[in-house]
C-alpha positions as CSV (number, residue, x, y, z in Angstrom):
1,X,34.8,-64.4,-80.8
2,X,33.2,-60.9,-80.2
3,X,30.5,-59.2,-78.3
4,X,28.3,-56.4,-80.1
5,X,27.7,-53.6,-77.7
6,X,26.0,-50.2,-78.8
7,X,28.2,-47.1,-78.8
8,X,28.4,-43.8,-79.9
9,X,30.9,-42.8,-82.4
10,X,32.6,-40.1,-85.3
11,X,32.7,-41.7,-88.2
12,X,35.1,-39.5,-90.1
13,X,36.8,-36.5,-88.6
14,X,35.2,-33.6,-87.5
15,X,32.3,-35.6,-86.3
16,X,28.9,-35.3,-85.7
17,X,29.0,-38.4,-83.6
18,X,26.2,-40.7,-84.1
19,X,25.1,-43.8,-82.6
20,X,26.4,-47.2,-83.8
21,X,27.3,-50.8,-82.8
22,X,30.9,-52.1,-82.2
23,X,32.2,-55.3,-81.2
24,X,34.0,-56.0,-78.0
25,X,36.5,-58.9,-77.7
26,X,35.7,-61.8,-75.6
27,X,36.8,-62.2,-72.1
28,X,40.6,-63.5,-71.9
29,X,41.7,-64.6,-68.9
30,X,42.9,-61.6,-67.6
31,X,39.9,-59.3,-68.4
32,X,37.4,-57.5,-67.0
33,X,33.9,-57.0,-68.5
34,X,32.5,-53.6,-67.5
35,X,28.9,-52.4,-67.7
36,X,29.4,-48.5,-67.9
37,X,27.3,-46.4,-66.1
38,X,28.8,-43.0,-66.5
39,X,31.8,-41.9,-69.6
40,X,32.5,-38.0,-68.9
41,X,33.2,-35.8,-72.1
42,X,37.3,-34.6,-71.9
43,X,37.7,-31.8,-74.0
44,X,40.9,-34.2,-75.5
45,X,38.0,-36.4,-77.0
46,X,37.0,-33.3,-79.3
47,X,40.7,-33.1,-80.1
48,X,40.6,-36.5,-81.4
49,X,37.3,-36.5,-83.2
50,X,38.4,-33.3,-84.9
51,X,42.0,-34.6,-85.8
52,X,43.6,-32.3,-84.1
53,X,46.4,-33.9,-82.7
54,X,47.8,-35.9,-85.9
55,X,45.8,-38.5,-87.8
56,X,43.5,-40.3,-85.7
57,X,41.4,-43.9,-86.6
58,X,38.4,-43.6,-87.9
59,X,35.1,-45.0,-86.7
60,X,36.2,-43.4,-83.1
61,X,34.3,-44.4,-80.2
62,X,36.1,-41.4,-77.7
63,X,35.6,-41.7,-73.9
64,X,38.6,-42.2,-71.0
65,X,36.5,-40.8,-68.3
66,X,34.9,-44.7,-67.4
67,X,32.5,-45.8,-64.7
68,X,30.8,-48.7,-64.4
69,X,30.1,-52.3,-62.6
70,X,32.2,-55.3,-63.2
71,X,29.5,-57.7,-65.3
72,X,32.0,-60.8,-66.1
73,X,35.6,-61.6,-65.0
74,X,38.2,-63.7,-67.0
75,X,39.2,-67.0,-65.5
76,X,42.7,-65.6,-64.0
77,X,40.9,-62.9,-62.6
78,X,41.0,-62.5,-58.9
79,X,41.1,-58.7,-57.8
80,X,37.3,-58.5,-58.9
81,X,34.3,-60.0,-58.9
82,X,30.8,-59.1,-60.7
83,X,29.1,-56.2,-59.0
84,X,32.3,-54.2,-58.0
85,X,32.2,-50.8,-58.8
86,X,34.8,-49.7,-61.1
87,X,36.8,-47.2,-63.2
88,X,39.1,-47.1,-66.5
89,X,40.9,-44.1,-67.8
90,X,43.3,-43.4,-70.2
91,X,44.9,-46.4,-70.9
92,X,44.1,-49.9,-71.0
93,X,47.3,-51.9,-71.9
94,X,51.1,-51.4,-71.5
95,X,54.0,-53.9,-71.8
96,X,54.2,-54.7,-68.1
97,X,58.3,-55.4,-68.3
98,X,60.3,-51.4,-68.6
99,X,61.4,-49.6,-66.2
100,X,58.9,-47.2,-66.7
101,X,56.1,-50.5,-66.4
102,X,57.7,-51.6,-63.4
103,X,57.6,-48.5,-61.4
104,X,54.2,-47.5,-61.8
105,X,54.2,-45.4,-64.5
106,X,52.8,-47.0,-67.2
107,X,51.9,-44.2,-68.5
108,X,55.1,-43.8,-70.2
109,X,55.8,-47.4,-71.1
110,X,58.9,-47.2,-73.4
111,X,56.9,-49.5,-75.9
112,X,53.9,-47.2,-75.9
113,X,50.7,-47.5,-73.8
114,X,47.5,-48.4,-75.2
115,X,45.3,-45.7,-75.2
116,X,42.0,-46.6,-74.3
117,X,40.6,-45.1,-77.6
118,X,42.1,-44.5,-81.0
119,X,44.8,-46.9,-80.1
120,X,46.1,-49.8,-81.2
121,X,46.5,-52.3,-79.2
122,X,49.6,-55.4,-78.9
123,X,47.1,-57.8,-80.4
124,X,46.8,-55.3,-83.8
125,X,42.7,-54.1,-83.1
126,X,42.0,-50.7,-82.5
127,X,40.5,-49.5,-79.5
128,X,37.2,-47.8,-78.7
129,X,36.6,-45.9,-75.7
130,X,33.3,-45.5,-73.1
131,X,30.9,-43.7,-75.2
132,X,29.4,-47.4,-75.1
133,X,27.7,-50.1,-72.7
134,X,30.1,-52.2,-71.9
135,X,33.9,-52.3,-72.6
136,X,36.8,-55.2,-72.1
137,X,39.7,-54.0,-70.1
138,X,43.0,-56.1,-68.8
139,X,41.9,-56.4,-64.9
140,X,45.5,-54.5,-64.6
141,X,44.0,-51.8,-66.0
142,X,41.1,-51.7,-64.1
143,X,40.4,-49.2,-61.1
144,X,38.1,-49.8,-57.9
145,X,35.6,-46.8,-57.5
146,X,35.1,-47.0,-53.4
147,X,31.6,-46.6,-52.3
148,X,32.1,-42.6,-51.1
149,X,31.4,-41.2,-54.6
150,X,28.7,-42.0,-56.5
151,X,29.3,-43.3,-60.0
152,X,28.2,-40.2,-62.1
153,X,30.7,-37.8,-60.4
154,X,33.5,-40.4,-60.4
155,X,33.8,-41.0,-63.9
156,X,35.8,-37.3,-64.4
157,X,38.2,-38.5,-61.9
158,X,39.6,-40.9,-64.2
159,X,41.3,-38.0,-66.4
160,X,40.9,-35.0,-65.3
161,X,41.2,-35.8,-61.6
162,X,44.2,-38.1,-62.3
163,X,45.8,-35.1,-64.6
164,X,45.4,-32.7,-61.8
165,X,45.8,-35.0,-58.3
166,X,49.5,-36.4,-59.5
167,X,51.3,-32.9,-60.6
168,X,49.6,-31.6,-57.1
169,X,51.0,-34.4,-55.2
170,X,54.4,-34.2,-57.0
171,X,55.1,-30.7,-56.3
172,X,54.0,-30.8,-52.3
173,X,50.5,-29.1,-52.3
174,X,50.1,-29.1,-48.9
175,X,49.6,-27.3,-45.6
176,X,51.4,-24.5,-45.5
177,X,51.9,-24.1,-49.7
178,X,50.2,-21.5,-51.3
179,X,48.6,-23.1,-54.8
180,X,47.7,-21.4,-57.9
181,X,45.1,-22.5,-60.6
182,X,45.4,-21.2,-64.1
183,X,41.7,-21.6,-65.5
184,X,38.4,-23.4,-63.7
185,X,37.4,-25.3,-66.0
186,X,37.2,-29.1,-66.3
187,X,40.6,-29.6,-65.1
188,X,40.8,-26.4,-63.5
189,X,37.9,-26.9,-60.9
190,X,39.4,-30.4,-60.0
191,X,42.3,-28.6,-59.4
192,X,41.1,-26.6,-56.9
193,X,39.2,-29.8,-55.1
194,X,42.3,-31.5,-54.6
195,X,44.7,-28.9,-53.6
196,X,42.0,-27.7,-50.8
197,X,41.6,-31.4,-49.6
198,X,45.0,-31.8,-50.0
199,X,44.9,-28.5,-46.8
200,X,46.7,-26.1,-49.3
201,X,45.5,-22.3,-49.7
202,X,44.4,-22.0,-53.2
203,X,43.9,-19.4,-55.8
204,X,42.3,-18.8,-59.1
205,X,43.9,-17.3,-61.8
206,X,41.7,-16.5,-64.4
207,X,40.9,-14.5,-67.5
208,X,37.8,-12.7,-65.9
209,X,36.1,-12.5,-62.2
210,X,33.1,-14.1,-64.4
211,X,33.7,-17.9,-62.6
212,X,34.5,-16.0,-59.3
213,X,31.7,-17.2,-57.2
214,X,31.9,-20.7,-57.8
215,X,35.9,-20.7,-57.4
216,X,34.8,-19.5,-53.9
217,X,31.9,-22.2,-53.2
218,X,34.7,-24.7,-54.4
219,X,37.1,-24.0,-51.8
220,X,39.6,-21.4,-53.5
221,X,40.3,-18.4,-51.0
222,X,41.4,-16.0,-53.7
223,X,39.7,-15.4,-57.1
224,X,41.8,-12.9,-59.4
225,X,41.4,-11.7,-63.1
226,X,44.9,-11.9,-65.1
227,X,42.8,-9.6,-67.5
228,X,44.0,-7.0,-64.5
229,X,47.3,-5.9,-65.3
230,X,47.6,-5.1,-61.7
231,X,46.7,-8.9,-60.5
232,X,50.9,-9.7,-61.6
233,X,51.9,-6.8,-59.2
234,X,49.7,-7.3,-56.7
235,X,50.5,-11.4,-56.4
236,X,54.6,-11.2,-57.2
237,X,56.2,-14.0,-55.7
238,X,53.2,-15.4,-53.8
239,X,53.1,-19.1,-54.7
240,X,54.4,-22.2,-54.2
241,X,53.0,-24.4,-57.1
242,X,51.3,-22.3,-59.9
243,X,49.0,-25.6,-62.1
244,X,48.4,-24.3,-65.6
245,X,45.5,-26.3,-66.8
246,X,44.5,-24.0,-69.8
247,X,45.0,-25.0,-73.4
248,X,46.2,-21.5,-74.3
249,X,49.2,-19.9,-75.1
250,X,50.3,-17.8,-72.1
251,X,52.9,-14.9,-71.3
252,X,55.2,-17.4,-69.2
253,X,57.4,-14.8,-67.9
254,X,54.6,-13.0,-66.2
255,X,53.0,-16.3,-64.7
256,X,56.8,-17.2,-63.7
257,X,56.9,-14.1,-61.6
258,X,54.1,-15.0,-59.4
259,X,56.4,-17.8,-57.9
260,X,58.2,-17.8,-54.8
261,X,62.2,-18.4,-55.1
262,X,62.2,-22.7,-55.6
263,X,58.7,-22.1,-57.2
264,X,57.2,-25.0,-60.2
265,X,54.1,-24.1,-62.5
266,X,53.5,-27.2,-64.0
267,X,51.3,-27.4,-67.0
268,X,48.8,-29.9,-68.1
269,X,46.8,-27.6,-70.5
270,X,48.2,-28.8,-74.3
271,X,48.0,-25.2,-76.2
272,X,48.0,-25.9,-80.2
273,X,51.4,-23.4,-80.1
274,X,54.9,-23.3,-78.4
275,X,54.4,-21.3,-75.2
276,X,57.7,-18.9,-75.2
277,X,59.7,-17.8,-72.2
278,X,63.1,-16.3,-71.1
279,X,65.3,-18.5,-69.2
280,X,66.5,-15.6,-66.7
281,X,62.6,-16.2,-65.3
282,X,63.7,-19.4,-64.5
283,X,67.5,-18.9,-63.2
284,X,66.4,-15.8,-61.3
285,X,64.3,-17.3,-59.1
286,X,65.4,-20.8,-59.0
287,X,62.6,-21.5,-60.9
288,X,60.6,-24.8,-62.3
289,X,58.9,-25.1,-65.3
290,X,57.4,-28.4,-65.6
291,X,54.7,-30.7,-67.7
292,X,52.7,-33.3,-66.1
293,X,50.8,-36.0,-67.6
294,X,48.1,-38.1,-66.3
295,X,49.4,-40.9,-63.2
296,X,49.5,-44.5,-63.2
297,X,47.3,-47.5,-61.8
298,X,48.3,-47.5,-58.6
299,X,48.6,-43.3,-58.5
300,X,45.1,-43.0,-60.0
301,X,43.6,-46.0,-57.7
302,X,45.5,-44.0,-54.7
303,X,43.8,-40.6,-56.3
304,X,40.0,-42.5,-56.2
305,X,40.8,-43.4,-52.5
306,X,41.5,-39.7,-51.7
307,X,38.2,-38.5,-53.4
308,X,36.6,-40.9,-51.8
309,X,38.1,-39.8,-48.4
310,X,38.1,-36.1,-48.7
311,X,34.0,-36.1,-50.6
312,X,36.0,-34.8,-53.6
313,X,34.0,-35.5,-57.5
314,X,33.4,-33.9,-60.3
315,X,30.6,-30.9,-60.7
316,X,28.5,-32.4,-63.8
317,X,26.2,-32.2,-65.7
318,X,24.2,-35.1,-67.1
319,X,23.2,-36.1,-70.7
320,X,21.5,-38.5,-72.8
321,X,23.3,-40.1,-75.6
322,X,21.2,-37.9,-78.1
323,X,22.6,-34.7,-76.5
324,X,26.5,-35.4,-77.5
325,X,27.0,-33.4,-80.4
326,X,25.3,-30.1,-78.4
327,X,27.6,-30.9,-75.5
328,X,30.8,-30.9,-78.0
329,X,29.7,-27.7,-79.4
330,X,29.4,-26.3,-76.1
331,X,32.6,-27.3,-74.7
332,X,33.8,-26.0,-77.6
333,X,32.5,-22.6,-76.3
334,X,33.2,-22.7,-72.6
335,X,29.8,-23.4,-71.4
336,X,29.9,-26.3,-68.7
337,X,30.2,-26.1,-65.4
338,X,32.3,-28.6,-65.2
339,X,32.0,-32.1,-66.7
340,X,29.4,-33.3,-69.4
341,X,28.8,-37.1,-68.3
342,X,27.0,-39.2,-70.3
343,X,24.5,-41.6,-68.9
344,X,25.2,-45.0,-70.8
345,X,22.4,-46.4,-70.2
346,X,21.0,-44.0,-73.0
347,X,23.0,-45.1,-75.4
348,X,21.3,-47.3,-78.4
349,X,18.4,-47.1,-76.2
């Protein structure tokens, strides 16, 4: 048995998206029925839609970026009840039994997790993602939104908050650690959120001054241009932790030399080309250079609590279901400050 619900979808790569009906599976035991409020627009769903990444699935209902309110609970179901206020993100299955399952990241579940949209998942459907009304997740997979952030600003944290909080929290942003962000954009200003909630002293790195204002309203203390060949002489050896969130290619030596001796930049931005460095950047400082993906239940549940905490959410802007396609096109182009989300409640309305 299945329930229809109306969606948003690409029907063959390279979109336009256009609205549509799906069909969700019936409550099992273990699942969750969500009512979304709020699905935020990841650049990685444009990715997807325009087959960036490898073959995709076609229809594609994108969307990891999921807030809503629990509507209906399966009969096994005992961490929520209808009305809670709650969140899915990238994933929505895993096998529950590595060692990767059983220590919290099931991000990197030997078997393969689900993703929450063109996936596939154990039972052999394929998956569509929050660019719906309503969606059926595995209550395992299922995040509590706490009552300090509203729904609308949430839904972002579920990718890129997550992306940013657990590289940030890995590599000891902190009091005391000086912070650099590559890029404010979507991942970029979340960045910058959580490393100054977190009490570090943060800085912007990024192409132009043009973004250079709002770095500072966000909590940044420095704003610098890399365009300025004198911004790598003037920060040598200054940081800590230097977070690449662009999805560009990148002169790696030069961003290696901003690091102090014991230094990581970490990089969650996924250019389309190998980024190249020399290993002496790395051996002559005692250097990291490092990858980080998104976190796992309990890391992103423990990221919402610290949002929630600290009066850390998204920046966003809000759009109907009819306004997708001119969102894409201008993420695409650079021009959102920070996070499209759609209201669901427009969708098939």
């Amino acid at each position: 048995m299945t329930t229809t619900t109306s969606a948003i979808a690409a029907p063959a790569p390279g979109g336009p998206l256009a609205p549509t009906t799906i069909e969700r599976r019936d409550l099992r035991p273990g699942d969750v029925l969500i009512d979304i409020a709020y699905a935020g627009i990841c650049h990685s769903d444009l990715h997807q839609v325009n087959q960036d990444w490898g073959t995709a699935i076609f229809p594609m209902v994108p969307g990891h970026e999921i807030a809503g309110v629990v509507a209906a609970v399966g009969s096994d179901v005992t961490k929520y009840q209808v009305g809670d206020r709650v969140g899915v993100g990238c994933m929505v299955d895993s096998c529950g039994e590595c060692e990767y399952c059983r220590a919290g990241s099931e991000q990197f579940c030997v078997k393969g997790n689900v993703q929450t949209y063109n996936g596939v998942g154990f039972d052999g459907e394929n998956t569509y993602g929050g660019y719906s009304r309503q969606i059926v997740v595995k209550d395992a997979f299922v995040c509590r939104i706490p009552e300090g952030i509203s729904l609308d600003v949430a839904a972002p944290l579920l990718c890129a908050g997550i992306t940013t909080y657990s590289p940030l929290r890995r590599w000891g942003a902190g009091p005391g650690k000086k912070v650099a962000v590559v890029g404010l954009g979507g991942l970029g200003h979340m960045a910058v959120k959580l490393a100054v909630a977190m009490g570090a002293d943060v800085t912007v790195l990024s192409q132009s001054l043009k973004k250079q204002e709002d770095g500072l309203r966000l909590g940044a203390k420095d704003y610098y241009a890399t365009g300025d060949e004198s911004t790598f002489e003037t920060l040598t050896g200054r940081f800590d932790v230097i977070l690449n969130t662009v999805s560009a290619k990148l002169p790696v030596d030069a961003y290696l030399s901003l690091l102090r001796v014991g230094g990581a930049m970490v990089n969650v931005g996924a250019p389309g080309e190998p980024l190249e460095y020399n290993v002496f950047s790395l051996i002559g400082g005692n250097r990291v250079l490092a990858g980080s993906m998104i976190g796992g239940i309990a890391e992103t549940q423990e990221m919402l609590d610290f949002c929630a905490e600290h009066g850390v959410g998204a920046e966003i802007e809000t759009i109907s279901a009819d306004q997708v396609n001119e969102a894409y096109a201008r993420v695409e182009n650079s021009d959102v400050r920070y996070r499209f989300v759609i209201d669901a409640a427009t969708i098939g309305a």
